[in-house]
C-alpha positions in Angstrom: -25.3 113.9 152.3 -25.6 115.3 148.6 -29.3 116.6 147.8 -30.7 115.5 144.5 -30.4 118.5 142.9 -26.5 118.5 143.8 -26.4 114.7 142.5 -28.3 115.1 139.3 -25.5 118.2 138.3 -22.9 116.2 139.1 -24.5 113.9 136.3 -25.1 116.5 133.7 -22.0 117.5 133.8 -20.6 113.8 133.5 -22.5 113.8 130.8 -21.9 116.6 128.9 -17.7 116.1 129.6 -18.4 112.5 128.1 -20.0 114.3 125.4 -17.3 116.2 125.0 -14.9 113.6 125.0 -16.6 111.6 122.3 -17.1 114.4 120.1 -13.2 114.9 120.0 -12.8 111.4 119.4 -15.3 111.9 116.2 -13.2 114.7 115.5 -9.8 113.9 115.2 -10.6 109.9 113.8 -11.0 109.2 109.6 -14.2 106.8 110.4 -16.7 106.4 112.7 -15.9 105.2 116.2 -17.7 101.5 115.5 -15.5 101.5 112.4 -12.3 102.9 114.2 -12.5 100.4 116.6 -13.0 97.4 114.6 -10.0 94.8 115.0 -8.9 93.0 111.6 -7.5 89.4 112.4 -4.9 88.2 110.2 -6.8 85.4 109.4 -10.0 87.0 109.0 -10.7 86.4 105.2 -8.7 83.2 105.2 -10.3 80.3 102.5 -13.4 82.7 101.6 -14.2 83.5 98.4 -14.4 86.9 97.9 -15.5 88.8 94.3 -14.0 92.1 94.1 -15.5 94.6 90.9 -13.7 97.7 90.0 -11.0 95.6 91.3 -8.2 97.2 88.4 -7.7 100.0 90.5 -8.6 102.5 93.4 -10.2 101.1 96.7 -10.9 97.5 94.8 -7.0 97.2 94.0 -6.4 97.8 97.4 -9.2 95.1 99.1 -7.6 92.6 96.8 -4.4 93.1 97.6 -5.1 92.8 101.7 -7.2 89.8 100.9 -4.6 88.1 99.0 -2.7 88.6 102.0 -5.1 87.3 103.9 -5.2 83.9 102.0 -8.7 84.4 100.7 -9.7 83.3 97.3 -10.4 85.8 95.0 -12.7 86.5 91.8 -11.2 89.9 90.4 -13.5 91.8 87.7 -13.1 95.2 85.9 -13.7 96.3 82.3 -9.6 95.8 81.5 -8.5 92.4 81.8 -5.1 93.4 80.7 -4.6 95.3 84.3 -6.5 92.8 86.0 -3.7 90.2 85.0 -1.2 92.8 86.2 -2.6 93.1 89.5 -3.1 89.3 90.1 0.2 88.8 89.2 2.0 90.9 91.7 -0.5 89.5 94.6 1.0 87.0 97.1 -0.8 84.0 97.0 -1.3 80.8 94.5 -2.3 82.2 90.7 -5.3 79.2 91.2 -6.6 81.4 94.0 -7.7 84.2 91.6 -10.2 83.7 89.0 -10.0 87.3 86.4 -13.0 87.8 85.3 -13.7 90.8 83.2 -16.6 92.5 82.6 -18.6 96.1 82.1 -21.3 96.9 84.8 -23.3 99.2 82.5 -23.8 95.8 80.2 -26.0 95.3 82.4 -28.3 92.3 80.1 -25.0 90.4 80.1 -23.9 90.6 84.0 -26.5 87.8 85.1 -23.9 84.8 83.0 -21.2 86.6 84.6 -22.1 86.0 87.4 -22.6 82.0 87.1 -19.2 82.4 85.8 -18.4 83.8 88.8 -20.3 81.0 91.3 -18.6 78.1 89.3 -15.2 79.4 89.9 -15.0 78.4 93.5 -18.4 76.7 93.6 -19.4 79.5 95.7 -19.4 83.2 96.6 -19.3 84.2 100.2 -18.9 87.9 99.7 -19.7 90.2 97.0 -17.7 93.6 97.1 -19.8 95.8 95.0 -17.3 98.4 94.1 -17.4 99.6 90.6 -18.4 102.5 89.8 -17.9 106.2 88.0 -18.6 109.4 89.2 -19.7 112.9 87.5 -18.3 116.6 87.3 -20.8 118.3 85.3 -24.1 120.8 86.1 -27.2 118.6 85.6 -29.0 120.7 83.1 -25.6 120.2 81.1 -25.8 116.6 81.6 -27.0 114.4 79.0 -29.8 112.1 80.0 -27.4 109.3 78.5 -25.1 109.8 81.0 -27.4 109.4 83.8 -28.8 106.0 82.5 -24.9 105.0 82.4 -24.1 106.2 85.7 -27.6 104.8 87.1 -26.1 101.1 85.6 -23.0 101.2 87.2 -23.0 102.6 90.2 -26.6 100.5 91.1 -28.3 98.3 88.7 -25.5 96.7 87.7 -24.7 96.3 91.4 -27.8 95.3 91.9 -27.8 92.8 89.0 -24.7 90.7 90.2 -26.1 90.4 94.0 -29.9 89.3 92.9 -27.7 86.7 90.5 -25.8 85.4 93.8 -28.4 85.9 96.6 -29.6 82.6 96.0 -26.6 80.4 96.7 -26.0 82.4 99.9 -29.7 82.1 100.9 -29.5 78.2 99.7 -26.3 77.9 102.3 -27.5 80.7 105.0 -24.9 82.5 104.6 -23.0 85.5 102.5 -22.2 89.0 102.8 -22.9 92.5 100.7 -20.5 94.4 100.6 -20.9 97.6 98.7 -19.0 101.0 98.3 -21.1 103.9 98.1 -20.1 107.3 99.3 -20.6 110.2 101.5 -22.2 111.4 98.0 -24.7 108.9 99.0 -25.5 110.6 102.2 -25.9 114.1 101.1 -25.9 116.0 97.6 -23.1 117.4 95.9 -23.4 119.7 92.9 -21.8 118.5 89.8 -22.8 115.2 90.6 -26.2 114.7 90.5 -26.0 110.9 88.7 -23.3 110.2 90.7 -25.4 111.2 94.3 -28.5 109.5 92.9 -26.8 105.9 92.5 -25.4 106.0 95.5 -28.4 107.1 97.1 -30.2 104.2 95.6 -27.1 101.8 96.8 -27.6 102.1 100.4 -31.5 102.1 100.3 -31.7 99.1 98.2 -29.5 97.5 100.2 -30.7 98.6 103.6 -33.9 96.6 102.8 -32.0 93.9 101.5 -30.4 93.4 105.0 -33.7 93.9 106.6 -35.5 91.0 104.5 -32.8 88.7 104.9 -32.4 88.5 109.0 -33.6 85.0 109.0 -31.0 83.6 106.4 -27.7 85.3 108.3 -26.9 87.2 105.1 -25.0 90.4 106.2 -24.9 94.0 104.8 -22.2 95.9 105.0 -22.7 99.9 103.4 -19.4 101.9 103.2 -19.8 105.7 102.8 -16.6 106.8 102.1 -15.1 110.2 101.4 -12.3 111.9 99.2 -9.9 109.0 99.1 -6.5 109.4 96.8 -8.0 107.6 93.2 -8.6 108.5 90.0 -12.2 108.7 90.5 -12.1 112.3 89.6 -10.3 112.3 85.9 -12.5 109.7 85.0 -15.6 111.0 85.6 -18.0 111.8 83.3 -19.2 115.1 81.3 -21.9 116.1 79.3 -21.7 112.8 77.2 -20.7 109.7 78.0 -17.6 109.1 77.2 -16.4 112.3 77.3 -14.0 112.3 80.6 -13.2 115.5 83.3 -9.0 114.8 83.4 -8.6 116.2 85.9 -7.7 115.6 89.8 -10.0 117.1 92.5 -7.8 119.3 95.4 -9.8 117.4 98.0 -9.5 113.8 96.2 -5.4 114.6 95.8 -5.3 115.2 99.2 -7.6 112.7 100.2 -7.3 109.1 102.3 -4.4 106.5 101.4 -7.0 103.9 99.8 -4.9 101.1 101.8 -6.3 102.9 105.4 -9.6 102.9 103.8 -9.2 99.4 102.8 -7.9 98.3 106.1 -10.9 99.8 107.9 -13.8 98.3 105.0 -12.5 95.1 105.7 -12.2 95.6 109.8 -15.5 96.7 109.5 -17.4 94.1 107.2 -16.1 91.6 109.5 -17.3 92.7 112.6 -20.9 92.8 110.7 -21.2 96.8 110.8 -23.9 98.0 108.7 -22.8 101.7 107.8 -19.4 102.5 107.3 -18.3 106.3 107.0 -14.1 107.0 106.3 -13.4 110.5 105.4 -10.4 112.8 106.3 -11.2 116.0 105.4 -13.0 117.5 108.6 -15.2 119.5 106.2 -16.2 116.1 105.0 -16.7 114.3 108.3 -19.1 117.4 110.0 -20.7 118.2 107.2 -21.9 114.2 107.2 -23.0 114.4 111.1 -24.3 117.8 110.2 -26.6 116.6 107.8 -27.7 113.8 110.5 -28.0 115.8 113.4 -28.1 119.4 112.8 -29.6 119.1 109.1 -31.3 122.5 109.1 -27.6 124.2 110.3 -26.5 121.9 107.3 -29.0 123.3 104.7 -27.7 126.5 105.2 -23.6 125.7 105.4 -23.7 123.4 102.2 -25.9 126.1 100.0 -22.9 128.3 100.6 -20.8 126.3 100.1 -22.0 124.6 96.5 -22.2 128.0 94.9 -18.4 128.2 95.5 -17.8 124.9 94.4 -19.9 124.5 91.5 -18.4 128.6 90.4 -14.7 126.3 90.9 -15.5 123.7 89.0 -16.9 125.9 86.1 -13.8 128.4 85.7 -11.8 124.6 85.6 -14.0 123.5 82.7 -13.4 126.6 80.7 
């Protein structure tokens, strides 16, 4: 008969090879394991009504085209309605099952009668993919304060603006969903990107109480943290003055996740009702964000190192 001591090391070291085990699994996937193992019916989005902004391009381009797929009836908005046409006309399901709606999410006085425009459309909105947005690649004491109010309204107060607008209707019929794309940028800082870390910062904290306050109602959160992911989110971030553009494409973004994997697994994951969603494929990316979690004095020290390189990269770039 085992003693106890002989019983309690056998568990240990259960334990730590089970460790083991699911720390190589967090190792080699490009999410997190809720988010890896979420199962995407075919019919999952079937009949809602689904608004989609930043939808021209990127990640939104590629949730609108697996919804269309999916039969779910879509309300497409981005600044361009000439490439929102585009892209509704190459999507497989009835023209009447899109509703284009254009508009600019740092207008942020006019988004509240865009969105009734948006609720009369279907007579409803069952999910609200907040995905617009614009990031930065400039130092902040190079940064004009301008450009931080811009990138403050569209990577949150705009967002923020739209879902207050529709939060009613769903809390009316008990039921709706937030989707809304921040980033691993939200989760830690990045130089060059101070705006950029601050909005989405703001995006998951806003919404985290959102979910909270809203238990009763069945409303559902859904916060997706995503890293590099092939897009032009990198030329068209902003400088020292708004308008003013980087042009150029980041060695990590170019090499980054196919945005219809990240899509794919947004989608798997907003149906299942998860409330933090990390994708990233770079394993710099995806230990730096446990790091930070976990180990976030080890952290500290590994991304202080590492931002002097990047921000010296970035500068030599610019010049």
């Amino acid at each position: 008969m085992r003693s106890g001591f002989e019983v309690l090391g056998y568990c240990t070291a259960a334990g730590i090879v089970y460790g083991a085990y699911k720390a190589l699994q967090i190792y080699l996937s490009d999410c997190d394991l809720q988010t890896a193992s979420a199962k995407l019916p075919k019919d999952a989005y079937a009949g809602k009504v689904i608004w989609v902004t930043g939808a021209s391009s990127g990640i939104g381009a590629a949730l609108v085209r697996q919804l269309a797929s999916q039969g779910a009836r879509l309300i497409i908005s981005s600044r361009t309605e000439q490439k929102l046409e585009e892209l509704k006309s190459e999507l497989p399901c009835p023209a009447s099952d899109v509703c284009v709606l254009p508009l600019d999410l740092g207008n942020v006085d006019e988004l509240s009668d865009k969105a009734k425009i948006a609720l009369k459309a279907f007579g409803h909105v069952d999910i609200l993919v907040n995905n617009g947005g614009v990031s930065t690649r400039v130092m902040a004491h190079e940064c004009s304060f301008a450009v931080d109010k811009e990138v403050m309204n569209v990577d949150f107060l705009g967002q923020v603006c739209l879902s207050k607008a529709v939060l009613p209707s769903m809390m009316k019929r008990r039921s709706g969903q937030f989707v809304n794309i921040s980033s691993l940028a939200g989760k830690t800082g990045v130089p060059l990107r101070t705006p950029y870390c601050a909005a989405k910062h703001a995006l998951i904290g806003w919404f985290d109480a959102l979910r909270l306050e809203q238990l009763e109602t069945g409303i559902r959160v859904t916060n997706v943290c995503p890293g590099s992911v092939r897009t032009n989110v990198s030329r068209n971030a902003m400088m020292h003055v708004v308008g003013a553009k980087f042009d150029a494409m980041d060695e990590n973004i170019d090499t980054g996740m196919d945005v219809a994997r990240v899509a794919d697994r947004i989608l798997a994951a907003a149906y299942k009702g998860i409330d933090e969603v990390w994708v990233a494929k770079h394993r710099r990316e995806w230990m730096a964000l446990y790091m930070s979690q976990y180990l976030p004095g080890t952290f500290s020290g590994l991304a202080k190192k590492a931002a002097k390189k990047m921000a010296a990269s970035s500068v030599n770039k610019q010049g």
